[in-house]
Residue frames relative to the residue before (quaternion, step in Angstrom):
aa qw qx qy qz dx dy dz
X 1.0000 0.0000 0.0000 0.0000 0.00 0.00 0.00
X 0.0690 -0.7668 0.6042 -0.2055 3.59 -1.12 0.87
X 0.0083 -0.6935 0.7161 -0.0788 3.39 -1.02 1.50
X 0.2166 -0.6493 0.7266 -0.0595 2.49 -2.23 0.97
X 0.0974 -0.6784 0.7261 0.0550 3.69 -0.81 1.26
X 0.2705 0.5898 -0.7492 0.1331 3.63 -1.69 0.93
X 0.7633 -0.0484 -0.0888 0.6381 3.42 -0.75 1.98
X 0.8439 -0.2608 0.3530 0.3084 2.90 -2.07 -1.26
X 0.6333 0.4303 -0.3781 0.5204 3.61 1.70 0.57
X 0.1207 -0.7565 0.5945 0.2442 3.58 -1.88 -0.07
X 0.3276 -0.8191 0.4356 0.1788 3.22 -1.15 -0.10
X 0.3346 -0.7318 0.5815 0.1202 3.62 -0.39 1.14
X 0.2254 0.6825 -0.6567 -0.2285 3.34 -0.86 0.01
X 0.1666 -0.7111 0.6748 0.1060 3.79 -1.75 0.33
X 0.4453 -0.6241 0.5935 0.2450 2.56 -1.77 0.93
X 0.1193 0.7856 -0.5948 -0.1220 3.69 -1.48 -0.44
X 0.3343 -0.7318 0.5908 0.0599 3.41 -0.71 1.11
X 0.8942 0.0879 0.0433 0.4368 3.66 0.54 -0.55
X 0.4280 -0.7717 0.2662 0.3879 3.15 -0.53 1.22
X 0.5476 0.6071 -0.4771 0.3225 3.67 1.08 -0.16
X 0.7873 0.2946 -0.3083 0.4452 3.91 1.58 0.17
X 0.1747 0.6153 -0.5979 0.4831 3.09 1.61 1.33
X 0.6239 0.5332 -0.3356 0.4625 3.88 0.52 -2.19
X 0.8057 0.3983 -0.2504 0.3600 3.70 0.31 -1.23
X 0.4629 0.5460 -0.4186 0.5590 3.86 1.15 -0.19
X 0.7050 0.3845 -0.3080 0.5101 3.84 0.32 -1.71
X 0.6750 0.5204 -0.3736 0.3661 3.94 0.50 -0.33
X 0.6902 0.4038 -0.3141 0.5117 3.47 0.97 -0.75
X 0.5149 0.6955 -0.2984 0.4027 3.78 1.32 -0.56
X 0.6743 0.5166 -0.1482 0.5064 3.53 1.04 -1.77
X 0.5231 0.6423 -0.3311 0.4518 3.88 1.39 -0.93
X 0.7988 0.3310 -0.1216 0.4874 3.55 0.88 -1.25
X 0.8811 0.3465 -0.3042 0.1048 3.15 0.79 0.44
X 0.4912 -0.7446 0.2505 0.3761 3.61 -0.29 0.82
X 0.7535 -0.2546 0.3606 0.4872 3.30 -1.93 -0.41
X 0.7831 0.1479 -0.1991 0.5702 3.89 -1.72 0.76
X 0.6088 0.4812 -0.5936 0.2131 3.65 0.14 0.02
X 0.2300 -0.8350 0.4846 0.1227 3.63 -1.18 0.32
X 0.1447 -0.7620 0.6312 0.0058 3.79 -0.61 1.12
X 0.2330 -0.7472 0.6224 -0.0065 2.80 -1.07 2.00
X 0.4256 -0.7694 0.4753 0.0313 3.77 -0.46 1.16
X 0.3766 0.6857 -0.6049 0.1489 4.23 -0.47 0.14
X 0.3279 0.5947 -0.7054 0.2031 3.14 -1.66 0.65
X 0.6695 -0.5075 0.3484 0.4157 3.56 -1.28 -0.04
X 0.5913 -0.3138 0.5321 0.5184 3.74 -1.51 0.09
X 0.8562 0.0061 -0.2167 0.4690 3.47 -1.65 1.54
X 0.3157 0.6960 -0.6123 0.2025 3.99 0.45 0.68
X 0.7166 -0.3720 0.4530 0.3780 2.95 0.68 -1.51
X 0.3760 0.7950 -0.3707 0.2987 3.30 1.46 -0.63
X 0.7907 0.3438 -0.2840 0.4195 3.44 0.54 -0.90
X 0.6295 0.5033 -0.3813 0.4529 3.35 1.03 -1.62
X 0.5868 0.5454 -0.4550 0.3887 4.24 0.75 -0.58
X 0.5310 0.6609 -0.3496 0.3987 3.40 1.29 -1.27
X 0.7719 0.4362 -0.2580 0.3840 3.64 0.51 -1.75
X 0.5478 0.6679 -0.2947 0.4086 3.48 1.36 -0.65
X 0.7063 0.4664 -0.2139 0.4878 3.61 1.31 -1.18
X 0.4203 0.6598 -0.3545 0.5122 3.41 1.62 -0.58
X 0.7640 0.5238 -0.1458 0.3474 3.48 0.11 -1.38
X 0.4482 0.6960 -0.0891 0.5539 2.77 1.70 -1.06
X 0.6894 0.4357 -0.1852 0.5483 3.83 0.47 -1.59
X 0.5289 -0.5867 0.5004 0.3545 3.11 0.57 -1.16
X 0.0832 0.8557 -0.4593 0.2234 3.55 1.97 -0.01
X 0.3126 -0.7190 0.5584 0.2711 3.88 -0.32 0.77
X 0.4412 -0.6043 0.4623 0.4759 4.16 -0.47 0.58
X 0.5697 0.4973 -0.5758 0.3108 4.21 0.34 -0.93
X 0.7838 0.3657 -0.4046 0.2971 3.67 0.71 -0.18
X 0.2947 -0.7991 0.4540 0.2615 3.51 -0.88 0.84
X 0.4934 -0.6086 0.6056 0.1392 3.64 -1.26 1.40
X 0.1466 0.7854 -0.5844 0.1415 3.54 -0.21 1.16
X 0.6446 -0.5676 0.3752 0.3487 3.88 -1.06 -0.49
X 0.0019 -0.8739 0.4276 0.2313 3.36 0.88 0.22
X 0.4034 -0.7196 0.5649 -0.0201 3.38 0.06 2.22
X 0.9240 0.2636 -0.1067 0.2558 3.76 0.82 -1.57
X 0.8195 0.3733 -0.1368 0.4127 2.45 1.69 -0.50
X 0.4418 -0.6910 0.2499 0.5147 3.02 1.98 0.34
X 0.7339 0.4332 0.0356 0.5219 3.83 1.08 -1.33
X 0.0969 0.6216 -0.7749 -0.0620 3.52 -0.96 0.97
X 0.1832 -0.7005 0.6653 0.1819 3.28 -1.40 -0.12
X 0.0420 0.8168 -0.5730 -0.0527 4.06 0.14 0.99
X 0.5709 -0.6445 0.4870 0.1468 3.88 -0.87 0.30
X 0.0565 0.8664 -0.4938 -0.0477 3.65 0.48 0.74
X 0.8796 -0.0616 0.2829 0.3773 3.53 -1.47 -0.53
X 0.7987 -0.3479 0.2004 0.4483 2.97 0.65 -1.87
X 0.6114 0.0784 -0.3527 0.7040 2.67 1.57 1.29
X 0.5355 -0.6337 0.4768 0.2904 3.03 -1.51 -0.34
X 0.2856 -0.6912 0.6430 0.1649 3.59 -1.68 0.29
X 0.1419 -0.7668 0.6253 -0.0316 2.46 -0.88 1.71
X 0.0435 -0.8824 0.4654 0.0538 3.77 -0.54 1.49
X 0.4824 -0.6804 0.5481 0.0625 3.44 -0.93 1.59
X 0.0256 0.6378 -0.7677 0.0568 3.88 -1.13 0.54
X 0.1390 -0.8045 0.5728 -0.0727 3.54 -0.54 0.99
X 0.3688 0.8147 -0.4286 0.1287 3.37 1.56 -0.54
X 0.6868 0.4644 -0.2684 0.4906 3.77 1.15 -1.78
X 0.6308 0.6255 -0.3631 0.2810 3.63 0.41 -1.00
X 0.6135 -0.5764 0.4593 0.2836 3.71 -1.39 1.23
X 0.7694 -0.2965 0.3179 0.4680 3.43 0.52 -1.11
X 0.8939 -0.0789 0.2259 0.3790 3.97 -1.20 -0.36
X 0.7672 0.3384 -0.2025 0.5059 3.19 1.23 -1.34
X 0.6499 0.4252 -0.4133 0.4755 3.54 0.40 -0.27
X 0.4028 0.6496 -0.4918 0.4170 3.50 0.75 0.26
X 0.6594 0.5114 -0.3169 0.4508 3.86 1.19 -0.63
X 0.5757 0.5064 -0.3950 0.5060 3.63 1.06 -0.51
X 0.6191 0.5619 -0.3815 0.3942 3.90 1.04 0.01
X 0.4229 -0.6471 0.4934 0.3987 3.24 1.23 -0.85
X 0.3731 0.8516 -0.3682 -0.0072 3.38 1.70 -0.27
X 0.4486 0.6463 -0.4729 0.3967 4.30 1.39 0.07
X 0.7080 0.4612 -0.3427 0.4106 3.27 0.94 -1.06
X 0.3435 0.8027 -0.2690 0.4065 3.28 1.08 -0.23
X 0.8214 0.3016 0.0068 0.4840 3.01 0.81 -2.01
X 0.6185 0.4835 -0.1804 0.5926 3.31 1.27 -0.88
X 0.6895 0.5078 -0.4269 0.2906 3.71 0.62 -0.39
X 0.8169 -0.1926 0.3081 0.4480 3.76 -1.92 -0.55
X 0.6637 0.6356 -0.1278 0.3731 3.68 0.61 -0.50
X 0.1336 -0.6844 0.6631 0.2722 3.72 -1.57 -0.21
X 0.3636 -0.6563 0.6248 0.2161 3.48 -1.05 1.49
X 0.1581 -0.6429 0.7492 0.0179 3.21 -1.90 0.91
X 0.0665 0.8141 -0.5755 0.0396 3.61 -0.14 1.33
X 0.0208 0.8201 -0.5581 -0.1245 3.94 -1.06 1.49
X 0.7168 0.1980 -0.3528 0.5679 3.20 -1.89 0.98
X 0.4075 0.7244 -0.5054 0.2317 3.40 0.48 1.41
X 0.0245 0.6363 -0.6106 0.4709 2.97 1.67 1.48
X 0.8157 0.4790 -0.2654 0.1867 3.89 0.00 -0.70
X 0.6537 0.1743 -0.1121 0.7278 3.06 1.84 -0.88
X 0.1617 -0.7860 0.5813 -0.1349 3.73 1.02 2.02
X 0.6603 0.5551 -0.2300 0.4506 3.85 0.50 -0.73
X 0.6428 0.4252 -0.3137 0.5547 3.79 0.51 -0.75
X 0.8138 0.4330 -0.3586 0.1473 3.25 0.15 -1.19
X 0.7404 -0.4623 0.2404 0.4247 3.55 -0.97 0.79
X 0.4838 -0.5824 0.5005 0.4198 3.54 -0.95 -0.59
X 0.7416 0.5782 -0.0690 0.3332 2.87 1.09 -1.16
X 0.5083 0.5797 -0.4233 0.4757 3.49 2.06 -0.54
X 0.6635 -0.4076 0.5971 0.1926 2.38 -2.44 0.55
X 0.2152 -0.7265 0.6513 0.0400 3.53 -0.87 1.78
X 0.2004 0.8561 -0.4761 -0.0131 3.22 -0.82 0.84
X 0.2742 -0.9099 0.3099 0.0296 3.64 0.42 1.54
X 0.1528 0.8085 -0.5497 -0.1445 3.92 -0.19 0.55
X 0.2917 -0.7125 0.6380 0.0121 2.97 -1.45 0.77
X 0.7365 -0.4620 0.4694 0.1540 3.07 -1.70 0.69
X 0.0517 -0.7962 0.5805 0.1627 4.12 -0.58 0.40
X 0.6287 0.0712 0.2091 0.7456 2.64 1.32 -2.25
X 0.7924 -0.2760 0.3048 0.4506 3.31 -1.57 -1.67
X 0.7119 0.3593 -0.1689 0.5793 3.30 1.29 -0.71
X 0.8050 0.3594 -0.2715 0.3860 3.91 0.88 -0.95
X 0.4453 -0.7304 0.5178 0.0137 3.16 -1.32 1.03
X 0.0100 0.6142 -0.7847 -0.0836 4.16 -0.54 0.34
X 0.0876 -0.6884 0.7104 -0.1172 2.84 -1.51 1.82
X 0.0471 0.9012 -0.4282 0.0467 3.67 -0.54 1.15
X 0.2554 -0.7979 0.5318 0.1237 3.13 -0.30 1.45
X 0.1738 -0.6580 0.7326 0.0087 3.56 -1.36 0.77
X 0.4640 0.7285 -0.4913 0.1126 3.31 -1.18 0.88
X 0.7203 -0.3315 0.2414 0.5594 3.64 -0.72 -0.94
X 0.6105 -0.6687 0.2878 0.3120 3.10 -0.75 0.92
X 0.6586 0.4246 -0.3552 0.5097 3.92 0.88 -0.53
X 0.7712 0.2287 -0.4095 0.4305 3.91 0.47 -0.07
X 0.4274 0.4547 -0.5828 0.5205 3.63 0.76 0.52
X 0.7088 0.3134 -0.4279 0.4651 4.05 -0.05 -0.66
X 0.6868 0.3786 -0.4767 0.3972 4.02 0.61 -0.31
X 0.5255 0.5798 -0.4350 0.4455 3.83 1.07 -0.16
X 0.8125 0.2962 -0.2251 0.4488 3.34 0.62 -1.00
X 0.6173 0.2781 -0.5961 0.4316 3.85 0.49 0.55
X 0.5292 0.5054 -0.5758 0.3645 4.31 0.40 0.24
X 0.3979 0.6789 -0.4175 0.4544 3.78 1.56 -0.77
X 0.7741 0.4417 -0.2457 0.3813 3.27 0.04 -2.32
X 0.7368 0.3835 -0.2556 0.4947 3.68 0.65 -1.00
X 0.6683 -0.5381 0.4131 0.3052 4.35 0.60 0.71
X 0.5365 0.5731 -0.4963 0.3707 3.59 0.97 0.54
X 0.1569 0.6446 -0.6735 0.3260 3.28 0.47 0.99
């Protein structure tokens, strides 16, 4: 584990060996966050993006009968949580920023809910200032460097449930 202060953001970084402590990172992640917040996703095809995604679900409270998938076709899931919802973005097909309006993507941001938006390296321009950047990366075949960028006070509450094995 590893922080970084620069300005009004930090950085977490994590390790993960396995995708069952990717699911368990995106779970403690999805706990901390509220309504309108937004988590901007990047890394390569097979980082993790999704299996973090299902983790943040769980997190919400996302009932399991519903499966957390990539929406490849439809650009949009919408999953019901606890007490709000998760609305998940895949951006992967899309040109850029502007076709992001044929989604409705403000309501999105402005709605009941926390937006999860992957391969938002692509639509880099839309995304808030204010979202949670969170980047996985390659180590090896199995390990991951997951890095969380954000406001300082929920990166320091992520990382003492980390320090204490709530992954």
């Amino acid at each position: 584990m590893k922080e970084e202060r620069s300005g009004t953001r930090t950085s977490l970084v994590l390790m993960s060996s396995h995708p069952d402590e990717t699911f368990r990172i995106g779970r403690t992640i999805g706990q901390g966050l509220r309504k309108g917040d937004c988590v901007a996703l990047t890394g390569e095809l097979g980082a993790g993006k999704t299996c973090l995604t299902q983790g943040i679900a769980a997190g919400l409270g996302v009932p399991e009968s519903y499966c957390v998938t990539s929406p490849t076709f439809t650009l949009v899931n919408v999953y019901p949580g606890r007490e709000m919802s998760l609305y998940h973005l895949v951006v992967y097909h899309l040109g850029g920023p502007a076709d992001l309006d044929e989604l409705g993507y403000e309501e999105y941001l402005t709605g009941n809910g926390v937006t999860v938006i992957e391969w938002a390296e692509k639509v880099a321009a839309a995304v808030p200032g204010d979202a949670l950047r969170i980047e996985l990366t390659y180590v090896d075949e199995t390990v991951r460097r997951i890095e969380i960028t954000g406001c300082p006070e929920k990166i320091a509450s992520w990382e003492r449930t980390f320090k204490r094995g709530g992954r």
